[in-house]
N, C-alpha and C positions, 0 to 999 in steps of 0.2 A: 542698678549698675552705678560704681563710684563716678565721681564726675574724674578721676585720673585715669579713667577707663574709656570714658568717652572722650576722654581730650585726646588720647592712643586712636582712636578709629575716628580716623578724618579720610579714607578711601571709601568709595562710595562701588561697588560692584551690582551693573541695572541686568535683571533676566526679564524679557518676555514673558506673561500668564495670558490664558483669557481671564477674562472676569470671574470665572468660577472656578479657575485656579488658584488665583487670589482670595479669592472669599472663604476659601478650603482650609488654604494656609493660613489663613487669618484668625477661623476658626480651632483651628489644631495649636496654633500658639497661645490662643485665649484659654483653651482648654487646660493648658500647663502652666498657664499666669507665667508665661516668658514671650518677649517682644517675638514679631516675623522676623527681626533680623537675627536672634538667638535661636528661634527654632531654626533657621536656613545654614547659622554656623555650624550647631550640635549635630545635625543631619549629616553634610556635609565630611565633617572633619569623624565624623567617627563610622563613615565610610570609606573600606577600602575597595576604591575599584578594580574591576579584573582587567589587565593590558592585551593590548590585542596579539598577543603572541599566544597568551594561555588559553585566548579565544580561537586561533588560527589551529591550535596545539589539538581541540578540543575538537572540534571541527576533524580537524585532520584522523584522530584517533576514533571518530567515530563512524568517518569513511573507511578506516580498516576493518573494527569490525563488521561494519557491511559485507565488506568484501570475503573475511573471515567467514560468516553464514551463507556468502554465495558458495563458497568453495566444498563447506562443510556439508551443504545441500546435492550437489555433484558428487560427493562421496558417498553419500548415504544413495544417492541414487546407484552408484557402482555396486554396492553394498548389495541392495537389492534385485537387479539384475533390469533396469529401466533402460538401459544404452544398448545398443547394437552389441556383440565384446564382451560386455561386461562379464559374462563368464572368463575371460582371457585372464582379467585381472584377479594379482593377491589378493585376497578377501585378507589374511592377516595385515598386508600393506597397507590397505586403504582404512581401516578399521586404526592402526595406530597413528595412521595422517588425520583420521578423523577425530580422535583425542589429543596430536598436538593442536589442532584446529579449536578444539572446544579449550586447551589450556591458555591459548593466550586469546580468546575471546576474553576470556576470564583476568587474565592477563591489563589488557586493555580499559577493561571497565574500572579496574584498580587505578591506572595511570589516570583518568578519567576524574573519577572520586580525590583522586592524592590536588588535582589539577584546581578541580571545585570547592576545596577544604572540607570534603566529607572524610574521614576515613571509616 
């Protein structure tokens, strides 16, 4: 490093390790012949972290479809004749509620993926 480079980093930023977290990092910075404070920048800065919204978002969307497979589950049960009634019910009805059901499972797992930067 230029010494107009260390004259620039006069802020001093302390984290907690134990001992063998230290010694970890120590060795992983050795391994790259770049100081522990170069390895803790390069790490760092060329992580983007995920905000707790897309955390919340992700959570949230995975509680639906939860709830999407509980639902799809009670249909497939209507489907088969499992419930008291269930003769009563459109077998056409519940058969196409059981395919919107499986579409935005499907659906969901997209938003999911788009959320996590998989596509």
């Amino acid at each position: 490093m230029s010494n107009s480079t260390q004259r620039k980093m006069v802020k001093t930023i302390q984290v907690r390790a134990t001992i063998e977290e230290k010694a970890n990092l120590k060795s992983r910075a050795d391994a790259f012949g770049i100081s522990l404070g170069q390895l803790v920048r390069d790490t760092i800065f060329r992580t983007q972290p995920k905000s707790v919204t897309d955390q919340k978002s992700i959570c949230a969307l995975a509680n639906a479809r939860a709830e999407l497979g509980r639902v799809g589950g009670l249909l497939k049960g209507l489907l088969v004749g499992t419930f008291p009634n269930s003769h009563q019910f459109d077998k056409g009805y519940a058969q196409d509620l059981l395919r919107q059901v499986e579409a935005a499972q499907i659906d969901v797992v997209a938003a999911v993926k788009t959320l996590v930067g998989k596509s």
